[in-house]
N, C-alpha and C positions, 0 to 999 in steps of 0.2 A: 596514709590516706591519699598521696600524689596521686597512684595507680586507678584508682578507683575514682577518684575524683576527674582523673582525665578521660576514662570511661565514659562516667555520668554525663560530663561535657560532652559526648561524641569527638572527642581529640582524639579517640583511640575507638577502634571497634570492641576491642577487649584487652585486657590484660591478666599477667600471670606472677602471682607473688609466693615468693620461698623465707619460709622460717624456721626453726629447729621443730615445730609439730605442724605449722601449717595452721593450726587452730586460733593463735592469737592474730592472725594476719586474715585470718577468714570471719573472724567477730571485728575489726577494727574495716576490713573494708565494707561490711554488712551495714555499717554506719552511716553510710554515704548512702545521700538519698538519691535512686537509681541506678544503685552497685546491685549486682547479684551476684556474691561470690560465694563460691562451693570448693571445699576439701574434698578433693579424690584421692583416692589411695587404691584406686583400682583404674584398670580402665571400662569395665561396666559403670563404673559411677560417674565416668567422665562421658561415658556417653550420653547416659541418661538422664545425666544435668542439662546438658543442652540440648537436647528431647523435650522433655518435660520442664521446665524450668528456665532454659532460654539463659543460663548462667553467663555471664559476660567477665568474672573475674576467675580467674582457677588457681586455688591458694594450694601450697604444695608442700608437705613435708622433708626439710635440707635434710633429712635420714634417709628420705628414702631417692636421694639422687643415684644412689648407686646400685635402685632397682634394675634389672633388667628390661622390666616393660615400659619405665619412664617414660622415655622415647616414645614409643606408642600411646601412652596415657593421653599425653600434650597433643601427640599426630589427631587422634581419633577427639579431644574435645575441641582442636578447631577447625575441625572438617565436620562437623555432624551438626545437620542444620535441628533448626528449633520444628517441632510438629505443627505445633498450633493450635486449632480446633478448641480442644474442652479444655487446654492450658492455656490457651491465651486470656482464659475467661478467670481464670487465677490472677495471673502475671497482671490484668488489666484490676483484681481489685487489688491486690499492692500497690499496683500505682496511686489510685483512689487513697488508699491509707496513707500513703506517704505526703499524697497534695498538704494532706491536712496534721504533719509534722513542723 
Protein backbone atom coordinates (compact mmCIF):
# COMPACT_ATOMS: atom_id res chain seq x y z
CA UNK A 1 0.00 0.00 0.00
CA UNK A 2 3.31 2.59 0.65
CA UNK A 3 3.11 3.34 -3.32
CA UNK A 4 -0.12 4.13 -3.68
CA UNK A 5 -0.70 5.70 -0.54
CA UNK A 6 2.15 8.21 -1.29
CA UNK A 7 0.39 8.75 -4.67
CA UNK A 8 -2.97 9.35 -3.05
CA UNK A 9 -1.05 12.00 -0.88
CA UNK A 10 0.31 13.74 -3.94
CA UNK A 11 4.11 12.74 -2.23
CA UNK A 12 4.38 11.26 -5.52
CA UNK A 13 2.93 12.08 -9.01
CA UNK A 14 2.67 8.43 -9.63
CA UNK A 15 4.07 5.32 -8.96
CA UNK A 16 5.09 1.86 -10.43
CA UNK A 17 4.61 -1.63 -8.66
CA UNK A 18 6.18 -5.24 -9.72
CA UNK A 19 4.87 -8.63 -8.51
CA UNK A 20 5.09 -12.10 -9.94
CA UNK A 21 1.48 -11.36 -11.99
CA UNK A 22 1.17 -7.79 -11.44
CA UNK A 23 -2.44 -8.60 -10.41
CA UNK A 24 -2.22 -8.87 -6.64
CA UNK A 25 -0.30 -5.51 -6.45
CA UNK A 26 -3.00 -3.82 -8.89
CA UNK A 27 -6.22 -5.17 -6.45
CA UNK A 28 -4.19 -4.18 -3.20
CA UNK A 29 -3.26 -0.67 -4.64
CA UNK A 30 -6.92 -0.18 -6.13
CA UNK A 31 -7.69 0.02 -2.21
CA UNK A 32 -6.35 3.03 -1.66
CA UNK A 33 -8.77 5.73 -1.92
CA UNK A 34 -7.44 7.87 -4.81
CA UNK A 35 -4.98 5.10 -6.18
CA UNK A 36 -5.87 4.34 -9.85
CA UNK A 37 -3.72 1.48 -10.69
CA UNK A 38 -3.84 -0.42 -13.93
CA UNK A 39 -1.98 -3.72 -15.08
CA UNK A 40 -0.50 -3.35 -18.44
CA UNK A 41 0.96 -5.87 -20.35
CA UNK A 42 0.99 -4.09 -23.50
CA UNK A 43 2.08 -0.90 -24.24
CA UNK A 44 -1.46 0.09 -25.89
CA UNK A 45 -2.88 -0.57 -22.49
CA UNK A 46 -0.39 1.57 -20.98
CA UNK A 47 -1.32 4.27 -23.16
CA UNK A 48 -4.68 4.00 -22.94
CA UNK A 49 -4.84 3.89 -19.14
CA UNK A 50 -3.66 7.28 -18.97
CA UNK A 51 -5.76 8.46 -21.96
CA UNK A 52 -8.80 7.45 -20.72
CA UNK A 53 -8.45 6.68 -16.99
CA UNK A 54 -5.92 9.13 -15.82
CA UNK A 55 -4.15 5.78 -14.09
CA UNK A 56 -1.63 7.19 -11.53
CA UNK A 57 -0.14 3.60 -10.41
CA UNK A 58 1.22 1.03 -13.09
CA UNK A 59 1.37 -2.52 -11.61
CA UNK A 60 3.56 -4.68 -13.58
CA UNK A 61 4.16 -8.20 -14.13
CA UNK A 62 8.22 -9.49 -12.47
CA UNK A 63 7.56 -12.02 -15.79
CA UNK A 64 7.40 -10.00 -17.82
CA UNK A 65 10.80 -7.75 -17.15
CA UNK A 66 12.37 -9.51 -19.57
CA UNK A 67 9.87 -8.28 -22.24
CA UNK A 68 11.39 -6.37 -24.89
CA UNK A 69 8.87 -3.60 -24.91
CA UNK A 70 9.14 -3.21 -21.15
CA UNK A 71 11.10 -0.23 -21.61
CA UNK A 72 8.70 1.31 -23.74
CA UNK A 73 5.61 0.19 -21.84
CA UNK A 74 6.73 2.41 -18.68
CA UNK A 75 8.37 5.30 -21.60
CA UNK A 76 4.85 5.61 -23.18
CA UNK A 77 2.62 5.42 -19.75
CA UNK A 78 4.48 8.25 -18.24
CA UNK A 79 4.71 10.40 -21.09
CA UNK A 80 1.08 10.31 -22.24
CA UNK A 81 -1.05 12.77 -20.79
CA UNK A 82 -4.75 12.17 -19.50
CA UNK A 83 -7.52 13.39 -22.33
CA UNK A 84 -10.15 14.62 -20.40
CA UNK A 85 -13.25 15.77 -21.66
CA UNK A 86 -15.92 12.78 -21.42
CA UNK A 87 -13.35 10.79 -18.91
CA UNK A 88 -13.04 13.30 -16.61
CA UNK A 89 -16.68 12.99 -16.03
CA UNK A 90 -15.92 9.27 -15.08
CA UNK A 91 -12.80 9.78 -12.96
CA UNK A 92 -14.78 12.78 -11.25
CA UNK A 93 -17.74 10.18 -10.25
CA UNK A 94 -15.12 7.77 -8.55
CA UNK A 95 -14.02 10.45 -6.74
CA UNK A 96 -17.86 11.12 -5.69
CA UNK A 97 -17.83 7.27 -4.66
CA UNK A 98 -14.95 7.12 -2.93
CA UNK A 99 -15.95 10.58 -0.63
CA UNK A 100 -18.49 8.39 0.75
CA UNK A 101 -16.01 5.10 1.64
Amino acid sequence: FPVAEMVARGDAERGILVCGSGIGMSIAANKVKGARAALCRTVDDARMTRRHNDSNVLALSAKSMDDPDIEELVKVWLETPFEGERHARRLNKIREYEKGC
